[in-house]
N, C-alpha and C positions, 0 to 999 in steps of 0.2 A: 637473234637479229639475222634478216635475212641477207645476206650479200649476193650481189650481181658478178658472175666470174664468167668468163668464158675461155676454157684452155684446153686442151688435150689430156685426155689423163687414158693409163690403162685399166684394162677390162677384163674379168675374165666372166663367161657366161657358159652357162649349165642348160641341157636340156632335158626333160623330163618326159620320155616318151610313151610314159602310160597317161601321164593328166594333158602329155602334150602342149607343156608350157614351158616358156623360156626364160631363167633370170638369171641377173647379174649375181656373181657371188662376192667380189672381192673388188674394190678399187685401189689404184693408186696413183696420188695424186701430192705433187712436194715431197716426195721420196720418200711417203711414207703408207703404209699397207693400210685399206680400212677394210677388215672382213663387214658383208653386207648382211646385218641382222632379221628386217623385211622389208620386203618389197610393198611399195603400197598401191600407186596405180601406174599403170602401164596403156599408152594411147600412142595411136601414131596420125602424122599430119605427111601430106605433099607442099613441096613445092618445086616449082613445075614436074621437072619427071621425077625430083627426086622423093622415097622415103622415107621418113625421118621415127625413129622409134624411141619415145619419149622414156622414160622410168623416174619413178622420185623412190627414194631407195631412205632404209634407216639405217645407221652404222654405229651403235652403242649411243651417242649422244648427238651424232650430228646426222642431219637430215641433206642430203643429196639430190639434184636433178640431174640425170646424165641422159643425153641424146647420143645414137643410134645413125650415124647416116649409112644407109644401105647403097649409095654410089660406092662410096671409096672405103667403107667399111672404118671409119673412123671414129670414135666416142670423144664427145664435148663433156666438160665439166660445166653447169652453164647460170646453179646456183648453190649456194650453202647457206645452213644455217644449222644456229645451235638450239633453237627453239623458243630463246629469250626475247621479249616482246624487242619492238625497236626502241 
C-alpha cells in the first residue's frame, strides 16, 4: 500500500568518486534506522530557483521516496510503501 507522507527525516549519503555517483545509504525516520538496500531511480526537478533531487530507495521490505532540496539542504520523506497492492 502506497501512503502519502511528508516529514523530515535524516540522511546519510555516500559519494562514489570513481562511478561518480551519489546515494543515499541509511534513513531515519520515527526513530527508527532503515539501512538503504537499492537505490532505484534518481531525477531532479526545479521550482523556481530551487533544486530538488528526487530518489525512490528499497530498505529490506519497504520502498521509499525521499527529496533532496538543494536551497536549505533538507530531505523530505514524501512517500512509503510496503509493496502490497491498495
Amino acid at each position: 500500500m502506497i501512503t502519502k507522507v511528508d516529514v523530515s527525516v535524516s540522511v546519510s549519503l555516500s559519494f562514489d568518486s570513481k562511478r561518480r555517483k551519489v546515494f543515499p545509504k541509511w534513513v531515519i525516520w520515527n526513530g527508527r534506522l532503515y539501512p538503504i538496500i537499492k537505490v532505484g531511480l534518481h531525477h531532479t526537478y526545479r521550482q523556481g530557483r530551487t533544486l530538488f533531487h528526487v530518489f525512490s530507495v528499497v530498505s529490506k521490505n519497504l520502498f521509499f521516496r525521499l527529496v533532496f532540496n538543494t536551497d536549505n539542504l533538507h530531505w523530505r520523506l514524501e512517500e512509503i510503501s510496503d509493496g502490497l497492492p491498495d
